[in-house]
N, C-alpha and C positions, 0 to 999 in steps of 0.2 A: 504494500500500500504506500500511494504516494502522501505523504505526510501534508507537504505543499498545499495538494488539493481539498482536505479538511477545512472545512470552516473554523474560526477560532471564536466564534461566537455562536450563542441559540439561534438557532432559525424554529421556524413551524414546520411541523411535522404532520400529514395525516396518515393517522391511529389504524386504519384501517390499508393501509399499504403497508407497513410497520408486520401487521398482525398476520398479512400474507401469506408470507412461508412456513410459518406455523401453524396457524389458523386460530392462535389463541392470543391475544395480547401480553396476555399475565405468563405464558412461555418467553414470550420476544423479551419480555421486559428483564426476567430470570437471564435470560442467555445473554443480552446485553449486560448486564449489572456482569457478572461472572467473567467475561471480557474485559470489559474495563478494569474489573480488580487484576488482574493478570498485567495490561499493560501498565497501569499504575506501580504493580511489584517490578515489573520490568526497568521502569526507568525507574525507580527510587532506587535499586540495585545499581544501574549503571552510573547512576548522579555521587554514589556514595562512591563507589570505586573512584570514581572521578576527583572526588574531593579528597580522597584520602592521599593521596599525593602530597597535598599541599599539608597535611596534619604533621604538628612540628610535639615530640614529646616536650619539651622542654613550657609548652602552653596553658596556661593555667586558665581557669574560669573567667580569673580578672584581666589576664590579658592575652586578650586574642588578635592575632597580628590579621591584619585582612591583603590579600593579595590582589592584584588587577584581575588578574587571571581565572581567580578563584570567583570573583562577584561577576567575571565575564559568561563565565560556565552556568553562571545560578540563571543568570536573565534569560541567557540561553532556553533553560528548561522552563523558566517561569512564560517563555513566548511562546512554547509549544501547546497543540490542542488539548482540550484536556482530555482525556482517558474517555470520558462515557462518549464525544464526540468523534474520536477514533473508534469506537466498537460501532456505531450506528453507522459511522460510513462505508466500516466493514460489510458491514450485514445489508445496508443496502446498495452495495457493488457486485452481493454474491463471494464473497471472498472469506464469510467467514464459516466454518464448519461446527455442524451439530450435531446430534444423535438426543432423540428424544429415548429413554428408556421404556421400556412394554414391561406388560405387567409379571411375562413371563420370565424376564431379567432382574426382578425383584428377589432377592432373597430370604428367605422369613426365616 
């Protein structure tokens, strides 16, 4: 997915295209929500390696040295889409995969 092409702000949505491929809203919304937690761990994973770089032991609570580089990286991520606007764009490209469970795959 091309990141670019996300909106960086809400738009309207109609409920009933949304609920399409499913045929349930309250599914699309589960599958969305669960997506977005994913990319959300994704980058807070990668933001954190990122910044670990710059962590100095010698740093204490009281003083924390701030880098160009380090507040360059943070803006970076603070510009990017957020996470629930990445899953929807997913899903409505077709790009994102699902499996609904049956009742036969239930385990009791």
């Amino acid at each position: 997915m091309d990141i670019k092409k996300v909106p960086t702000n809400t738009i309207t949505r109609d409920i009933k295209n949304l609920a399409e491929p499913t045929g349930n809203i309250y599914e699309t919304v589960v599958i969305l929500s669960k997506r977005a937690n994913q990319i959300a761990l994704a980058e807070k994973k990668e933001l954190n390696r990122k910044l670990e770089d710059f962590k100095n032991e010698r740093d204490t609570k009281d003083e924390v040295f701030e880098n160009k580089e380090q507040i360059e990286i943070s803006k970076y991520y603070e510009r990017l889409p957020k996470p629930d606007l990445q899953a929807i764009s997913e899903f409505e490209g077709g790009e994102l995969y699902f499996k609904v469970a049956s009742s036969d795959d239930i385990v009791k």
